[in-house]
Jmol script that loads the backbone (N, CA, C; Angstrom):
load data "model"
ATOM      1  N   UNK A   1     182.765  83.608  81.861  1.00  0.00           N
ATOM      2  CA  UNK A   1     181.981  83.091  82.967  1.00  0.00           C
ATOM      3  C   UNK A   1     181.295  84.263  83.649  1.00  0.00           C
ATOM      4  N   UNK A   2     180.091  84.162  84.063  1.00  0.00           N
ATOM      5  CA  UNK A   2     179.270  85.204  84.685  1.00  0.00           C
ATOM      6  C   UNK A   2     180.001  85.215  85.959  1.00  0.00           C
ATOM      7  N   UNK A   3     179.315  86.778  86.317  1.00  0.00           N
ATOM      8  CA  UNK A   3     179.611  86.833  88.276  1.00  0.00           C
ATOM      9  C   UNK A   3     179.348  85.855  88.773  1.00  0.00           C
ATOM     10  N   UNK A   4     178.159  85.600  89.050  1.00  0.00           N
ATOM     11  CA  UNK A   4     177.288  84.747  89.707  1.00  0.00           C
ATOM     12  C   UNK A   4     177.498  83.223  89.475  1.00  0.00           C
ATOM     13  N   UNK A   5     178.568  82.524  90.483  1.00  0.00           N
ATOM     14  CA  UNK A   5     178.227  81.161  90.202  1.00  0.00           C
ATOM     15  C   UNK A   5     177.591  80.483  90.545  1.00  0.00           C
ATOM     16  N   UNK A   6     177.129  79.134  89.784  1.00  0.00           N
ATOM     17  CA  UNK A   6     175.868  78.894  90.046  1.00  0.00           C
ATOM     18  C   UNK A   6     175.805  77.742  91.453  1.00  0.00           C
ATOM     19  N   UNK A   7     175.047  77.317  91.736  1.00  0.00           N
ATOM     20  CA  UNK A   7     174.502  76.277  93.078  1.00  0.00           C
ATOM     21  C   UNK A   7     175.429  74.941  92.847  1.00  0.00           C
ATOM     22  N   UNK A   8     175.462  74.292  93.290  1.00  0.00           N
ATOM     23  CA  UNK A   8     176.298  73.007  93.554  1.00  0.00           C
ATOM     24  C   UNK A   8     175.289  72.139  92.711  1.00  0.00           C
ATOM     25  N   UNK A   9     175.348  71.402  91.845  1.00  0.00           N
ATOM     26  CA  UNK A   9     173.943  70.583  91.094  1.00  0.00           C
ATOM     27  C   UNK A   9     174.054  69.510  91.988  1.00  0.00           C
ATOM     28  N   UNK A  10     174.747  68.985  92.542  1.00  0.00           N
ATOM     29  CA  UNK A  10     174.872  67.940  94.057  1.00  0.00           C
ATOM     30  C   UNK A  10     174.159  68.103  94.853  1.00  0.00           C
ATOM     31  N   UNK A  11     174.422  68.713  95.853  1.00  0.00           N
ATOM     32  CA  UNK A  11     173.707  69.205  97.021  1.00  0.00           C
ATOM     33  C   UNK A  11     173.212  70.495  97.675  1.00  0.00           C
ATOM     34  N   UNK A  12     173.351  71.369  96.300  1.00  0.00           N
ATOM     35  CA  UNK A  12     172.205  72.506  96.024  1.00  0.00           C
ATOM     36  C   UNK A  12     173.097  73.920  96.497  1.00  0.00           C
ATOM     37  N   UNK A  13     173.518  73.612  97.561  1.00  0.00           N
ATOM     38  CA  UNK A  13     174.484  74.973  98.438  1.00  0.00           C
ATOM     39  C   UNK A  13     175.004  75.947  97.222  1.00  0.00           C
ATOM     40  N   UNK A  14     174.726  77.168  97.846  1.00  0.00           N
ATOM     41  CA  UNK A  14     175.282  78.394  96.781  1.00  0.00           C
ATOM     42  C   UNK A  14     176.498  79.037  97.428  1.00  0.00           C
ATOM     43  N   UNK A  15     177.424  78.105  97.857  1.00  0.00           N
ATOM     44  CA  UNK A  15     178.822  78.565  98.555  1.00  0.00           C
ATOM     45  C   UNK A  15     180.413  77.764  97.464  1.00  0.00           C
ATOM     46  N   UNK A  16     179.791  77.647  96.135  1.00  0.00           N
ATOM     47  CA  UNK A  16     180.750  77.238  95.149  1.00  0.00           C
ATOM     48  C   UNK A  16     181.728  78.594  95.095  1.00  0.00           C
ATOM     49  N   UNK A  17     182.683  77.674  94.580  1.00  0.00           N
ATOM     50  CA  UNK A  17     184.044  78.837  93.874  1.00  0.00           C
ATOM     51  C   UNK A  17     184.909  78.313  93.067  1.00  0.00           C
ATOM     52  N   UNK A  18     185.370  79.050  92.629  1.00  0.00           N
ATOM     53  CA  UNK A  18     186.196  78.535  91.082  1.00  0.00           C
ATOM     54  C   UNK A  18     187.900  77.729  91.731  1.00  0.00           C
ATOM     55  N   UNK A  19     188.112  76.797  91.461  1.00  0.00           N
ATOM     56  CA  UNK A  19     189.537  76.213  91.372  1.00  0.00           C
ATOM     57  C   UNK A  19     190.015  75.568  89.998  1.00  0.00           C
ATOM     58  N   UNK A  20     190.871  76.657  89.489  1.00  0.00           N
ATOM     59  CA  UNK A  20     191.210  76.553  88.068  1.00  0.00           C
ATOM     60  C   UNK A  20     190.259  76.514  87.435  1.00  0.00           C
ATOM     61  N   UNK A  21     189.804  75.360  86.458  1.00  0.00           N
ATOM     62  CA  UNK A  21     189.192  75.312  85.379  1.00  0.00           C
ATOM     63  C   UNK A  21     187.682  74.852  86.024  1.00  0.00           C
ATOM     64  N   UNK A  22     187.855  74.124  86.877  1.00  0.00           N
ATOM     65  CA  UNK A  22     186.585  73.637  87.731  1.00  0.00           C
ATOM     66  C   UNK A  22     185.825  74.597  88.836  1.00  0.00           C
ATOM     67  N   UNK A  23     184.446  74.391  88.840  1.00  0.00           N
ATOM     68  CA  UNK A  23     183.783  75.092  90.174  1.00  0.00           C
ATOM     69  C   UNK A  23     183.894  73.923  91.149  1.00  0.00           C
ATOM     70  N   UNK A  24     184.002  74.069  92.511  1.00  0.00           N
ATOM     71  CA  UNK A  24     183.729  73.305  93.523  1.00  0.00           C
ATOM     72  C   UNK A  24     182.997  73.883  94.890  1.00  0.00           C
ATOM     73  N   UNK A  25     182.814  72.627  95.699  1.00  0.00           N
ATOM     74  CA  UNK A  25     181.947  73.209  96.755  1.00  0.00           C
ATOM     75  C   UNK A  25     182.055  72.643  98.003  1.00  0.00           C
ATOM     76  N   UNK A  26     182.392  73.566  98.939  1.00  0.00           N
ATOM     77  CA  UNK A  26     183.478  73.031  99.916  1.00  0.00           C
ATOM     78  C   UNK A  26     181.990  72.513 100.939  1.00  0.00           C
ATOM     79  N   UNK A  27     181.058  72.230 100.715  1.00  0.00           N
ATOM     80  CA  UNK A  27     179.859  71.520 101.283  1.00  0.00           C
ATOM     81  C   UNK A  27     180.131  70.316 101.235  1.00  0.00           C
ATOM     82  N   UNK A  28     180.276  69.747 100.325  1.00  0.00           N
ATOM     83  CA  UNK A  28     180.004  68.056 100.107  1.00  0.00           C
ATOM     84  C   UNK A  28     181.223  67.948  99.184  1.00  0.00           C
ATOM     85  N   UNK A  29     182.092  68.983  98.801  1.00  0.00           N
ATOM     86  CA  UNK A  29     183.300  68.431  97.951  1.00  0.00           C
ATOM     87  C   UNK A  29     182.969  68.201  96.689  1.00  0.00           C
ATOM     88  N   UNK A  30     181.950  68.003  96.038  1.00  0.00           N
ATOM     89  CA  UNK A  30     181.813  67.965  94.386  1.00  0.00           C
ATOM     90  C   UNK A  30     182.800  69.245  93.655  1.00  0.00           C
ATOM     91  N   UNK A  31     183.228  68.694  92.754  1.00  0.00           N
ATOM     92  CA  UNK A  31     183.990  69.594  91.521  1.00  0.00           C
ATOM     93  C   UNK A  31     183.602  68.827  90.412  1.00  0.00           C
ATOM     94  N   UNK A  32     182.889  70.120  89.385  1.00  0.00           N
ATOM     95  CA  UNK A  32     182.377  69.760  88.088  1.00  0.00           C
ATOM     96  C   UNK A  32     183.116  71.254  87.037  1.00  0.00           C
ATOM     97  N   UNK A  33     182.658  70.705  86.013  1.00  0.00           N
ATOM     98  CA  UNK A  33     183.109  71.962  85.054  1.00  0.00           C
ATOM     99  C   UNK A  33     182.063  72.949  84.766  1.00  0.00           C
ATOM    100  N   UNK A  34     183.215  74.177  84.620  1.00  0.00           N
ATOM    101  CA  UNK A  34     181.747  75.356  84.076  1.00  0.00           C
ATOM    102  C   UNK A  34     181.073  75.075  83.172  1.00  0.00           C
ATOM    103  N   UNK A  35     181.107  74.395  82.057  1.00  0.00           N
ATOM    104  CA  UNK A  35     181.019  74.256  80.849  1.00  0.00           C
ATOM    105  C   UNK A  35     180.265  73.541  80.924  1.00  0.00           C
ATOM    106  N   UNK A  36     180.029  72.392  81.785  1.00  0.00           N
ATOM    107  CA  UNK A  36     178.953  71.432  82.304  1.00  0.00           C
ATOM    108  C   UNK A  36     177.578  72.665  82.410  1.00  0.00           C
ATOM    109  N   UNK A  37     177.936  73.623  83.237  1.00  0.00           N
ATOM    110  CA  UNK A  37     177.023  73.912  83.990  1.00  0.00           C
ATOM    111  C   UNK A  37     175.931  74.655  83.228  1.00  0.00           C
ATOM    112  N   UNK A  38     176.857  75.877  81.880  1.00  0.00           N
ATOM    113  CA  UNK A  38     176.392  76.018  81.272  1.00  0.00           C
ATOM    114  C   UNK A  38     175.551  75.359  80.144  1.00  0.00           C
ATOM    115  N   UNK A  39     175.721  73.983  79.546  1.00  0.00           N
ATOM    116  CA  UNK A  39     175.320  73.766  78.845  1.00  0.00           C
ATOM    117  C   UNK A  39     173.988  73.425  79.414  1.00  0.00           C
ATOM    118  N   UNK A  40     173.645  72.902  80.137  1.00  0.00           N
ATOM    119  CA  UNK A  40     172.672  71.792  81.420  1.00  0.00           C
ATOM    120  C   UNK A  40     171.942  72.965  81.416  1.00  0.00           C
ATOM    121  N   UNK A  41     171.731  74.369  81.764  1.00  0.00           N
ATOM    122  CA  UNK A  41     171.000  75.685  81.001  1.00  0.00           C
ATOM    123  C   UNK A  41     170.537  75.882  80.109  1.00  0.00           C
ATOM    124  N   UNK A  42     171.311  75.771  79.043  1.00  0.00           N
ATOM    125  CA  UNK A  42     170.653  76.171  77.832  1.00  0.00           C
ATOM    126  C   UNK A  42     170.218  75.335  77.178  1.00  0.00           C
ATOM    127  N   UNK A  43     170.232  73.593  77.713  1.00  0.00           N
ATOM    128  CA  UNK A  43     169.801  72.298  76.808  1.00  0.00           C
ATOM    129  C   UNK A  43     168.444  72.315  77.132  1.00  0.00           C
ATOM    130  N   UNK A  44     167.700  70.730  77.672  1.00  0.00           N
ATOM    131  CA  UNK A  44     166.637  70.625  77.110  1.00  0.00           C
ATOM    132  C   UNK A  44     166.099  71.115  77.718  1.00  0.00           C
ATOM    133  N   UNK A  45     164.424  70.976  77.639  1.00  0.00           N
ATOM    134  CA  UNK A  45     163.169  71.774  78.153  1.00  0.00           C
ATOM    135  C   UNK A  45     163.176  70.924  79.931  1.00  0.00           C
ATOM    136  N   UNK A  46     162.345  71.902  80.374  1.00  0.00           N
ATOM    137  CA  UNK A  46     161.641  71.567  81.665  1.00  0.00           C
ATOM    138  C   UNK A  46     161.511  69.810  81.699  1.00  0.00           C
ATOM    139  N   UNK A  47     160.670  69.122  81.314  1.00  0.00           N
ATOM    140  CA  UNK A  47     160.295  67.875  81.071  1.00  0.00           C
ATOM    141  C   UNK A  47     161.576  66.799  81.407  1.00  0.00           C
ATOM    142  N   UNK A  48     162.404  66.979  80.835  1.00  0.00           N
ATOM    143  CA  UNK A  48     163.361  66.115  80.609  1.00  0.00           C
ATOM    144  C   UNK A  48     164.346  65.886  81.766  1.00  0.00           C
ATOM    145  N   UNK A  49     164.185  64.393  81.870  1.00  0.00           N
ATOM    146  CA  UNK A  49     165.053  64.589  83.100  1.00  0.00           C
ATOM    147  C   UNK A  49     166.480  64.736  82.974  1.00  0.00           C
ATOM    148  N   UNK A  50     167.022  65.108  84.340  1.00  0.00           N
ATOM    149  CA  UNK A  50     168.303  65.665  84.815  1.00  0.00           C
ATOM    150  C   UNK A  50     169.843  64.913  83.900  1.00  0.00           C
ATOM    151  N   UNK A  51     170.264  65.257  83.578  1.00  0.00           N
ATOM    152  CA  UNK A  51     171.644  63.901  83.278  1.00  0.00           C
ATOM    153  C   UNK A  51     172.362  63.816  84.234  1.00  0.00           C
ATOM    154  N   UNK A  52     172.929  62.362  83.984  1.00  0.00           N
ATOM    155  CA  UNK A  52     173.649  62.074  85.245  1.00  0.00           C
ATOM    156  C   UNK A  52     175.249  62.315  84.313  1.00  0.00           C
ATOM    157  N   UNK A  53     176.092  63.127  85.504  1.00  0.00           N
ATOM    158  CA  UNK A  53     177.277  63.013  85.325  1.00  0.00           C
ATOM    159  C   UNK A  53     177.835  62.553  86.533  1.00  0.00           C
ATOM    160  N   UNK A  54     179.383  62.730  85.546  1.00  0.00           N
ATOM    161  CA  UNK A  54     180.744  61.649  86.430  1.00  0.00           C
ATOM    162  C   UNK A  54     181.058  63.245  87.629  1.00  0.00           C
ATOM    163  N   UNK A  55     182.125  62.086  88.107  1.00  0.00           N
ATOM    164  CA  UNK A  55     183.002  62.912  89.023  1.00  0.00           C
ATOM    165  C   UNK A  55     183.414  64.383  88.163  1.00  0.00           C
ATOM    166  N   UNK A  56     183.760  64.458  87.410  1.00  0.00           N
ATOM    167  CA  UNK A  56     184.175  65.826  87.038  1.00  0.00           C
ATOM    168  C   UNK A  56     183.313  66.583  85.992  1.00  0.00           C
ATOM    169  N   UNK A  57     181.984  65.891  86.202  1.00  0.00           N
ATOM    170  CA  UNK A  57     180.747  66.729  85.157  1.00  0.00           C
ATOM    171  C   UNK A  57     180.907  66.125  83.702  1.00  0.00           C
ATOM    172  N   UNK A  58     181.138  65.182  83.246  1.00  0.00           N
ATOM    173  CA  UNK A  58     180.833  64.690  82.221  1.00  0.00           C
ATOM    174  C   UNK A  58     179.918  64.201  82.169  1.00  0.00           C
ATOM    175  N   UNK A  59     178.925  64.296  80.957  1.00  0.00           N
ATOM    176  CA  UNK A  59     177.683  63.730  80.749  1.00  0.00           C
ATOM    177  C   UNK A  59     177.547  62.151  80.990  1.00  0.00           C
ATOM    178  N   UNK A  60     177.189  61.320  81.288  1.00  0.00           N
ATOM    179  CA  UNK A  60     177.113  59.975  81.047  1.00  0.00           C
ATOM    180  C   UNK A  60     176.060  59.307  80.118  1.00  0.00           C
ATOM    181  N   UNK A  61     176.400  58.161  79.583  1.00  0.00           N
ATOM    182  CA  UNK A  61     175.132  57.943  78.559  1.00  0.00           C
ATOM    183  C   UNK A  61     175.401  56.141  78.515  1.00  0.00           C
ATOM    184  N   UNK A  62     174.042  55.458  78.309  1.00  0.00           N
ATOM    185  CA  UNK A  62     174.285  54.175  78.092  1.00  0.00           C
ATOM    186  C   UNK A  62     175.418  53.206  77.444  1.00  0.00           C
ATOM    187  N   UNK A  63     176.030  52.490  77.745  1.00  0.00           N
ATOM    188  CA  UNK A  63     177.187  51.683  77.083  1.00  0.00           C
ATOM    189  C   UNK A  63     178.214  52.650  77.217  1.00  0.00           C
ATOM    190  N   UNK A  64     178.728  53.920  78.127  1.00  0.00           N
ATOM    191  CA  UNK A  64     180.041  54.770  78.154  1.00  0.00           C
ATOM    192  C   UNK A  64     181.012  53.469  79.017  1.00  0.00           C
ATOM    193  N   UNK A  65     181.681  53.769  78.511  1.00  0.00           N
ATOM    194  CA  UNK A  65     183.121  53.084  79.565  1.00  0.00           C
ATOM    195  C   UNK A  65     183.737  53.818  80.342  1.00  0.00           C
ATOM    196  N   UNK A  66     183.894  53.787  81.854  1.00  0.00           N
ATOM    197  CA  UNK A  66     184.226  54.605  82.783  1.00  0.00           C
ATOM    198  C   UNK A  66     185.038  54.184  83.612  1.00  0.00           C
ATOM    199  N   UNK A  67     185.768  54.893  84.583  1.00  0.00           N
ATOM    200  CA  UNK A  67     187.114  53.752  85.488  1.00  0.00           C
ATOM    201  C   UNK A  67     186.325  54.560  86.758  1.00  0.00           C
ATOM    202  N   UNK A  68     186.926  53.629  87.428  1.00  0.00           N
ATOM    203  CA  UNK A  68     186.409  53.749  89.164  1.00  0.00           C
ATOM    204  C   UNK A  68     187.520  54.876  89.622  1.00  0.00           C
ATOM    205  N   UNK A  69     186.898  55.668  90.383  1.00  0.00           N
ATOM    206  CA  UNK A  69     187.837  57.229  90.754  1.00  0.00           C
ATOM    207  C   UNK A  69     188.639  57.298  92.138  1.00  0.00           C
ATOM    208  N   UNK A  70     187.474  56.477  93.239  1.00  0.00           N
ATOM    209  CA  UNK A  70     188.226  56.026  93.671  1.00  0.00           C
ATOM    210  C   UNK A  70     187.974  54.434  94.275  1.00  0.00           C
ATOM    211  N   UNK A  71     189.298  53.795  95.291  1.00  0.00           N
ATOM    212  CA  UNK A  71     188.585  53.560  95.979  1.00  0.00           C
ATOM    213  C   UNK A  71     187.559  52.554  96.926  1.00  0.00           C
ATOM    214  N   UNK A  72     186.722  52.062  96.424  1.00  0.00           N
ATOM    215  CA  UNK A  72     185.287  51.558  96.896  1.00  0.00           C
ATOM    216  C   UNK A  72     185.452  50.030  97.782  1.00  0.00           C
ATOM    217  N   UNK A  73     185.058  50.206  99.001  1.00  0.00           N
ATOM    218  CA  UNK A  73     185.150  49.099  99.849  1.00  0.00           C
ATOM    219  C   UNK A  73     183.427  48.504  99.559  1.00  0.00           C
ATOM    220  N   UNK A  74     183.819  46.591  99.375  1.00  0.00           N
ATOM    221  CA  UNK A  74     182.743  46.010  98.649  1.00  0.00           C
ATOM    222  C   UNK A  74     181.805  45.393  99.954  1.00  0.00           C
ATOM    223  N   UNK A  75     180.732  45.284  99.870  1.00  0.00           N
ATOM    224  CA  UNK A  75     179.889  44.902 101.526  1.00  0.00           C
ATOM    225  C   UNK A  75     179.640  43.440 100.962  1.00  0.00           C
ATOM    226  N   UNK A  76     179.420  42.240 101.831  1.00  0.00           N
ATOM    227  CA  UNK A  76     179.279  41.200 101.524  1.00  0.00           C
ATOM    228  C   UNK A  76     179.635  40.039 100.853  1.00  0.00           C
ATOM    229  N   UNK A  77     179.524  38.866 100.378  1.00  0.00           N
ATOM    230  CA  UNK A  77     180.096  37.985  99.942  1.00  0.00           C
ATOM    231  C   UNK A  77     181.687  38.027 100.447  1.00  0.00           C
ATOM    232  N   UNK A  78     182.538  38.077  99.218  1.00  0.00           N
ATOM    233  CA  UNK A  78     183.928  37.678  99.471  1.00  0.00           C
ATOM    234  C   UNK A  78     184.660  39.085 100.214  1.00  0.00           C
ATOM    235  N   UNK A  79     183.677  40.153 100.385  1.00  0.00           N
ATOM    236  CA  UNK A  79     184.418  41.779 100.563  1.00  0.00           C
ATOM    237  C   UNK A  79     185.619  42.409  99.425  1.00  0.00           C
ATOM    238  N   UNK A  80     186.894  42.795 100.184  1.00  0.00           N
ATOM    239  CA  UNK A  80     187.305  43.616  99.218  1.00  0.00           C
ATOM    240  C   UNK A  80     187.191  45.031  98.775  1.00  0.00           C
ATOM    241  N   UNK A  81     187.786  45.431  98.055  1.00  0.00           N
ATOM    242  CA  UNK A  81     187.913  46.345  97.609  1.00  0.00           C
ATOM    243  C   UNK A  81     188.037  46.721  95.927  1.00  0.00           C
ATOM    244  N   UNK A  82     187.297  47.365  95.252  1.00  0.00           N
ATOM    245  CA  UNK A  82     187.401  48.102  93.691  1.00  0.00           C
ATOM    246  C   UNK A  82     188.045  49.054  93.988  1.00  0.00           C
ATOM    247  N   UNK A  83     189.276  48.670  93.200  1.00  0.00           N
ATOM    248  CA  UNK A  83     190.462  49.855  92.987  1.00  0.00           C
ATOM    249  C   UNK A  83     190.465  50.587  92.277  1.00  0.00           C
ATOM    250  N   UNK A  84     190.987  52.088  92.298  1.00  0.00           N
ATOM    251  CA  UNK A  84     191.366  52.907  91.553  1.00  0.00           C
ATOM    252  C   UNK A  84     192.010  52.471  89.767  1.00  0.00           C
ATOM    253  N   UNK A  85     190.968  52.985  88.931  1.00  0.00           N
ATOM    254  CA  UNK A  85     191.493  53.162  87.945  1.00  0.00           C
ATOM    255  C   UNK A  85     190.687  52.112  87.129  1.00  0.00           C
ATOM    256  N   UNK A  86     190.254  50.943  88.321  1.00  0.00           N
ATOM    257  CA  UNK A  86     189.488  49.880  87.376  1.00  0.00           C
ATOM    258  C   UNK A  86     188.675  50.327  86.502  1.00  0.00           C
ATOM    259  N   UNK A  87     188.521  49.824  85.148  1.00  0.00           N
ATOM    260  CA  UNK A  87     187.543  50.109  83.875  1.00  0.00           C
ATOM    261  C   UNK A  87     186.747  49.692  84.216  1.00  0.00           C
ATOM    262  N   UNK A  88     185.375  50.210  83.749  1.00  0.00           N
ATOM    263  CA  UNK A  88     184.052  49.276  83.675  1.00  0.00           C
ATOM    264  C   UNK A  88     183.479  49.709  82.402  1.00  0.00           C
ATOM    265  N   UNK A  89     182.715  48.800  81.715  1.00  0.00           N
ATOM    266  CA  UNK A  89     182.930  48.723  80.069  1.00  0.00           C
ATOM    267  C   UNK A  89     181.154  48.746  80.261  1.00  0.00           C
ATOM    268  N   UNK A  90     180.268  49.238  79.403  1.00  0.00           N
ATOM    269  CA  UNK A  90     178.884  49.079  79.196  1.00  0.00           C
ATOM    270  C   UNK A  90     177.779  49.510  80.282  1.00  0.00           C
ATOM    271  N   UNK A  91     178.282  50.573  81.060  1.00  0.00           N
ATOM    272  CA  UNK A  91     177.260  50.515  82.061  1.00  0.00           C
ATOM    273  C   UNK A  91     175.952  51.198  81.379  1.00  0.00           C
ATOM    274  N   UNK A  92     175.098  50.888  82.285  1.00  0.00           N
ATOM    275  CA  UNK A  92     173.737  50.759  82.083  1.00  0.00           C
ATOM    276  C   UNK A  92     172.791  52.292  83.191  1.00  0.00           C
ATOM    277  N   UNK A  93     172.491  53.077  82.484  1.00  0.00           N
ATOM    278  CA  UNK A  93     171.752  54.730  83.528  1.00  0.00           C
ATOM    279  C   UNK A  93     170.525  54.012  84.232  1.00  0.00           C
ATOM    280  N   UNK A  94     170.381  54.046  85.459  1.00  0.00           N
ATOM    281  CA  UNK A  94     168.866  53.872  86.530  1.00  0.00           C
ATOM    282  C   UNK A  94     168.493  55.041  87.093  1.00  0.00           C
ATOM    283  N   UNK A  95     167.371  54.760  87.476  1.00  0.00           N
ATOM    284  CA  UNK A  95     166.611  55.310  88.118  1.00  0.00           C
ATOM    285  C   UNK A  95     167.381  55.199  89.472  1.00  0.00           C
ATOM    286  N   UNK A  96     167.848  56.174  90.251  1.00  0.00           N
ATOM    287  CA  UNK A  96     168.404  56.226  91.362  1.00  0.00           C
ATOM    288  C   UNK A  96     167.707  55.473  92.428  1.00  0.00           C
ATOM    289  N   UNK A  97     168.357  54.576  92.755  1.00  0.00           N
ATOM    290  CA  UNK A  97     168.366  54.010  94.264  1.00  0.00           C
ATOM    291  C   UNK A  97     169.121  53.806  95.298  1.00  0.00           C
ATOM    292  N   UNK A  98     168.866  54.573  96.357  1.00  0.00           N
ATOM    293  CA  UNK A  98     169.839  54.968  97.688  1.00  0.00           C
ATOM    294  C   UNK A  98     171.168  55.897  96.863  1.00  0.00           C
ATOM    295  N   UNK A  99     170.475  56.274  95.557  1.00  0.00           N
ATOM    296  CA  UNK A  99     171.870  57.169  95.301  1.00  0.00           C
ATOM    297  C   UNK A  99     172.958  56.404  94.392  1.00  0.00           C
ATOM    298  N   UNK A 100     172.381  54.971  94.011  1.00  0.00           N
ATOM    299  CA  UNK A 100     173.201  54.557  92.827  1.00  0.00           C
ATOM    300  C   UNK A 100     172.736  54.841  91.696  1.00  0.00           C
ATOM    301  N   UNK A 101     172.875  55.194  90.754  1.00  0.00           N
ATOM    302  CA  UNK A 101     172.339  55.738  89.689  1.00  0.00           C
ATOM    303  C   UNK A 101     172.918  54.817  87.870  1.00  0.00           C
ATOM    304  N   UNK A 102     173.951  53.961  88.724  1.00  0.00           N
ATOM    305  CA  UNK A 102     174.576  53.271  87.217  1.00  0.00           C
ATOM    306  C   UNK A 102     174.630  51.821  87.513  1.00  0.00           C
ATOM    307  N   UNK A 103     174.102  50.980  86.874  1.00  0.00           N
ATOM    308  CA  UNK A 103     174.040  49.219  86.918  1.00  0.00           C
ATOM    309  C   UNK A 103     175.324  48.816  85.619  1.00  0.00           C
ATOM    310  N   UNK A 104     176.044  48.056  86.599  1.00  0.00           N
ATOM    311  CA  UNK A 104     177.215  47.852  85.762  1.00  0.00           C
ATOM    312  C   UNK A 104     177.904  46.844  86.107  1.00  0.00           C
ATOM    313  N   UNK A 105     178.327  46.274  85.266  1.00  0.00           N
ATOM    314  CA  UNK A 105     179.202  44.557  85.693  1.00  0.00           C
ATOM    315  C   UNK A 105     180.553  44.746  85.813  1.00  0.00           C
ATOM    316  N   UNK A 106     181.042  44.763  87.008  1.00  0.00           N
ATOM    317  CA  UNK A 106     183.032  45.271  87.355  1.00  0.00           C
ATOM    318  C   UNK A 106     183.745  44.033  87.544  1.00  0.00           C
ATOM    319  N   UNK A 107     184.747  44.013  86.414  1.00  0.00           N
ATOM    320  CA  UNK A 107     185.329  42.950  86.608  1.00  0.00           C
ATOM    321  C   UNK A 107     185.454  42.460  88.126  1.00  0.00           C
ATOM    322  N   UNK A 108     185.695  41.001  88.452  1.00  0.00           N
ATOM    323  CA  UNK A 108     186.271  40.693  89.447  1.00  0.00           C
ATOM    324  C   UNK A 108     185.303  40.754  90.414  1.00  0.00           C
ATOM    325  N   UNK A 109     184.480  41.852  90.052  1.00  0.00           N
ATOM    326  CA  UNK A 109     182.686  41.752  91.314  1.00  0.00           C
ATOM    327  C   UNK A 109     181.421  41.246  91.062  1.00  0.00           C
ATOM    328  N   UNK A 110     181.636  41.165  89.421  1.00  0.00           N
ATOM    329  CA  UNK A 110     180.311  41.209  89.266  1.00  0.00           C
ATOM    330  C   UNK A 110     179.105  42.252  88.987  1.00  0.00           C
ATOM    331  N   UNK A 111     178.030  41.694  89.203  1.00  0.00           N
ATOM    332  CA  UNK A 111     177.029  43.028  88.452  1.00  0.00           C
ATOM    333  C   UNK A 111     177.126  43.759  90.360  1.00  0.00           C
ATOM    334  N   UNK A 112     176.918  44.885  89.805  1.00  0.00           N
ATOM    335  CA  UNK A 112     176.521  46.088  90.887  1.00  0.00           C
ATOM    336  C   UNK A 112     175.967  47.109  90.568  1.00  0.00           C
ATOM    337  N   UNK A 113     175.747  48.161  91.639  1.00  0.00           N
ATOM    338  CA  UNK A 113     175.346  49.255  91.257  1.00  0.00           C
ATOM    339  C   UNK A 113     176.324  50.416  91.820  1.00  0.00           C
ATOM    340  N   UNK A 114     176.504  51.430  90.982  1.00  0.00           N
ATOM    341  CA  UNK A 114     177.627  52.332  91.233  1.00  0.00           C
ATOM    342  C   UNK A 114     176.967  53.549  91.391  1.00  0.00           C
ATOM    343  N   UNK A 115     177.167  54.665  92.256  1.00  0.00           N
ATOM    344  CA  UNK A 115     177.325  56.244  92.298  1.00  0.00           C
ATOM    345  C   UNK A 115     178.023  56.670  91.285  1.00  0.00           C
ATOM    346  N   UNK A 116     177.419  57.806  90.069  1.00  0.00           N
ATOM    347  CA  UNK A 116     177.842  58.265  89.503  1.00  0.00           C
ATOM    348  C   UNK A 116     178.998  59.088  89.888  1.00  0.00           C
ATOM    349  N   UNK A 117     178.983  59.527  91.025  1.00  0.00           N
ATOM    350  CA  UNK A 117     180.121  60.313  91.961  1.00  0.00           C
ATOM    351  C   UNK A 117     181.232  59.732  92.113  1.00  0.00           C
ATOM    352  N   UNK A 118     181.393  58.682  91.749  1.00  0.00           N
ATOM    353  CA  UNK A 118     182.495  57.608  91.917  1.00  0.00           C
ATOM    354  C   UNK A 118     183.338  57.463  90.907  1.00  0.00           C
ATOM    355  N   UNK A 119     182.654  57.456  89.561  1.00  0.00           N
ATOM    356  CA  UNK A 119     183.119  57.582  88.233  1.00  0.00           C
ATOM    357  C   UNK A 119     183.902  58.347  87.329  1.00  0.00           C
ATOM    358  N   UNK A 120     184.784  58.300  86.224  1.00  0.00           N
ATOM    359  CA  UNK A 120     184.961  59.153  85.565  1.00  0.00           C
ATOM    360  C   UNK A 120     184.734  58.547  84.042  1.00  0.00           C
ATOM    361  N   UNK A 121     184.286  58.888  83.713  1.00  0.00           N
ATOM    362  CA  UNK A 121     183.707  58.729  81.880  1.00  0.00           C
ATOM    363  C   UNK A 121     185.097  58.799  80.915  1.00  0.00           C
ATOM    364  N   UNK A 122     185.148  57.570  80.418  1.00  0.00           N
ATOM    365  CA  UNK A 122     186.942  57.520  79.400  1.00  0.00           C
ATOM    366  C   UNK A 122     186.520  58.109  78.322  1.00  0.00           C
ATOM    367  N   UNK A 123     186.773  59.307  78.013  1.00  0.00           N
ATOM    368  CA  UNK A 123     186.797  60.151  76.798  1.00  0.00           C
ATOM    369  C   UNK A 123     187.637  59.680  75.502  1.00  0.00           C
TER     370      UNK A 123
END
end "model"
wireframe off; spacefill off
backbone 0.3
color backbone group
């Protein structure tokens, strides 16, 4: 790993530091992997847009299956809460709106839209 670590890919701040295997950033709390960070460097050209990753810097890609990280209090209809650990099977990458970035059908809710920040990608 170089001296220099790099910016928060979250919310930009250059006040990251290493905890164990992960960089984090005591700004907004994101922790991703170095290995993320490097690759997202040396991959594609200028043009191409950004990838969206999970909670701990995994790439995400159409149809991944991912569990909810944490959590999530539901606004409207019946309310509730999406718990920790729930699977969600086939989600679908958007174009970010208000910061949701994944369209996905969760058991028990229905279709929604999720923060990739929320997620972790089942390897």
């Amino acid at each position: 790993m170089s001296e220099v670590l790099p910016n928060c890919p979250q919310c930009g701040e250059a006040y990251t530091y290493e905890s164990g295997l992960l960089l984090a950033c005591p700004m907004c709390g994101h922790e991703w992997a170095a290995e993320a960070v490097e690759d997202a460097d040396g991959g594609a050209g200028e043009d191409a847009p950004p990838a969206i990753r999970d909670a701990v810097g995994n790439v995400l890609a159409d149809g991944d299956t991912v569990t909810i990280s944490k959590d999530l209090k539901v606004k409207g209809g019946g309310g509730g809460a999406i718990k920790v650990g729930t699977k969600v099977r086939g989600i679908r990458l958007i174009d970010p709106v208000d910061g949701h970035d994944i369209d996905a059908t969760v058991p028990g809710f229905g279709a929604m839209k999720l923060k990739s920040s929320v997620v972790k990608k089942v390897l």
